[in-house]
C-alpha positions in Angstrom: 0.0 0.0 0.0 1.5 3.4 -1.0 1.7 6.2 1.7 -1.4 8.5 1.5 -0.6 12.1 0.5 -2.6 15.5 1.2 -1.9 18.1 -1.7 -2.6 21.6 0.3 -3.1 24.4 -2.6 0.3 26.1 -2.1 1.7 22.3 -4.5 -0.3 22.8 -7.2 0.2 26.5 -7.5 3.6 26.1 -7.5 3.4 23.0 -10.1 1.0 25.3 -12.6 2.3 29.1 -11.8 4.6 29.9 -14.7 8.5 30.2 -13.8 9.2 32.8 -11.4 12.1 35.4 -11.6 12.8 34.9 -8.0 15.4 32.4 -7.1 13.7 31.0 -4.6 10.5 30.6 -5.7 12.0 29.1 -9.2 13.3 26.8 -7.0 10.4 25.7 -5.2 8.9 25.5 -8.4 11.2 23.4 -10.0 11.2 20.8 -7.1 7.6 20.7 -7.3 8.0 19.8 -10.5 10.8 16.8 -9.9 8.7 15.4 -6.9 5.2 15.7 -9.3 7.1 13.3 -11.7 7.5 11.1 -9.1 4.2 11.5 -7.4 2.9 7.9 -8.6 5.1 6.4 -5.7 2.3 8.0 -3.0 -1.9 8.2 -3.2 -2.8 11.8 -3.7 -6.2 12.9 -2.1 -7.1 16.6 -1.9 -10.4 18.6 -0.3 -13.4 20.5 -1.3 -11.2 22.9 0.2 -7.7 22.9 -2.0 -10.7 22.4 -5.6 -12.1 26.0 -4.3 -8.8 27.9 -3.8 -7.6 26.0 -6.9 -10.5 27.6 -8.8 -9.8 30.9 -8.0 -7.8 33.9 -9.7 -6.2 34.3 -12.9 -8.9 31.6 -15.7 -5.8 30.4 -17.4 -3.7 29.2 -14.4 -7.1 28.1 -12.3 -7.7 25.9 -15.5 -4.2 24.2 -14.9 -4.2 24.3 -11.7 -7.9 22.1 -11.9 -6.4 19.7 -14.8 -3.7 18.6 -12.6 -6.3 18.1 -9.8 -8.4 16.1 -11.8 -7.6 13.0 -11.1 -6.8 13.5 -7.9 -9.6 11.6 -5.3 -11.3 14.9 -3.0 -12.3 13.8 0.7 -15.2 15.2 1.7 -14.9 18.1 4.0 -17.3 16.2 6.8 -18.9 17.8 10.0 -15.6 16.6 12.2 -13.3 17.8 10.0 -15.2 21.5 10.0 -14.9 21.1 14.0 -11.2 20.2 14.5 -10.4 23.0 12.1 -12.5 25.4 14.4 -10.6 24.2 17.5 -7.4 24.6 15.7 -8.5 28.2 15.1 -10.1 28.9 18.9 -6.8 27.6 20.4 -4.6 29.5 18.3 -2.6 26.9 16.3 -4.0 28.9 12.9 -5.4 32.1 12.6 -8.9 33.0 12.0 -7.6 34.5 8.6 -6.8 31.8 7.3 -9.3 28.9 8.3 -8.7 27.3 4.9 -5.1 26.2 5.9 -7.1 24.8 9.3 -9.1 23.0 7.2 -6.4 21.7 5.2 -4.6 20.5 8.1 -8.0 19.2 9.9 -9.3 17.2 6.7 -5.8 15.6 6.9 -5.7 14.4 10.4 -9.2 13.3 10.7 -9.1 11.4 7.3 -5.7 9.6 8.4 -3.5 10.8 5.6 -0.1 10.3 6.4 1.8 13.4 4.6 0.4 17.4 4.2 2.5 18.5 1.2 2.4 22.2 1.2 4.7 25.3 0.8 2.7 27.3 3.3 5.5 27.8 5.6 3.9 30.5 7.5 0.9 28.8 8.8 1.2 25.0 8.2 4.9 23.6 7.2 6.8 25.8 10.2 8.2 23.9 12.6 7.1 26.3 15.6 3.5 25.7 14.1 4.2 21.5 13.3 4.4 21.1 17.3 1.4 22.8 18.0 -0.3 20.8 15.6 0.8 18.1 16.7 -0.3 18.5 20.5 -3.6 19.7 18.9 -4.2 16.0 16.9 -3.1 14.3 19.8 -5.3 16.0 22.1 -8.2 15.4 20.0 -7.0 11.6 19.9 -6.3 11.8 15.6 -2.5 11.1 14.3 -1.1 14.5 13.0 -0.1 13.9 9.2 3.4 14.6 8.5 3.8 18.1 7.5 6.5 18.4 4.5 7.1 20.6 1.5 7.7 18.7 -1.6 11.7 18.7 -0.7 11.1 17.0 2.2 9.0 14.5 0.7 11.9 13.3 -2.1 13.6 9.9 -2.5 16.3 8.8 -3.5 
């Protein structure tokens, strides 16, 4: 059985954005694109949640971003999912501004999924945040995914 992977938005915008002048971002780019190539080593599964930020902005690169999505099973965005991601929010692991990436990380955890591959580094792949997380899934008695950015998530 491959290891079950949670794509959060921030992977498929970097896969589908076109290349960026900044180094860094080029970069993150390009590694998205090395680990994509490789994806077929891991099950994908997305949310409701990553299709409707997917879908948003610029037609073009929402249309890419939904083609590489496709394919890609969605778990449903269920009643305990909504409720760990408002207690992730009311105890401060995520702000209120950004109750997708709660979601993201909720409809991970309550669905089992063993990896959240992301590039949000400010709210979700930080290792300050990762802990809190991680108290927060096991005080709700779910196993936190492992949070990793496509980099992380390479082999060999």
């Amino acid at each position: 059985m491959k290891p079950t992977v949670y794509l959060e938005t921030t992977v498929i915008s970097y896969l589908e954005a076109p290349p960026s002048r900044d180094i860094i971002v080029a970069a993150h780019q390009q590694i998205t694109r090395d680990w994509w190539r490789r994806r077929d080593r891991f099950e994908l599964l997305t949310s409701q949640a990553v299709l409707d930020e997917a879908s948003r902005g610029n037609i073009e690169a929402a249309a890419r971003r939904m083609t590489s999505l496709a394919k890609v099973p969605v778990l449903t965005v269920s009643e305990e999912v909504i409720q760990f991601a408002e207690r992730l929010i009311e105890i401060g692991v995520v702000p209120a501004k950004v109750r997708s990436d709660a979601v993201h990380i909720a409809a991970a955890a309550v669905n089992g999924i063993a990896y959240l591959l992301t590039w949000n580094c400010a709210h979700i792949a930080n290792a300050a945040v990762r802990v809190r997380i991680e108290e927060a899934c096991r005080a709700a008695g779910l196993q936190a995914p492992v949070i990793c950015t496509p980099e992380e998530l390479m082999e060999g």
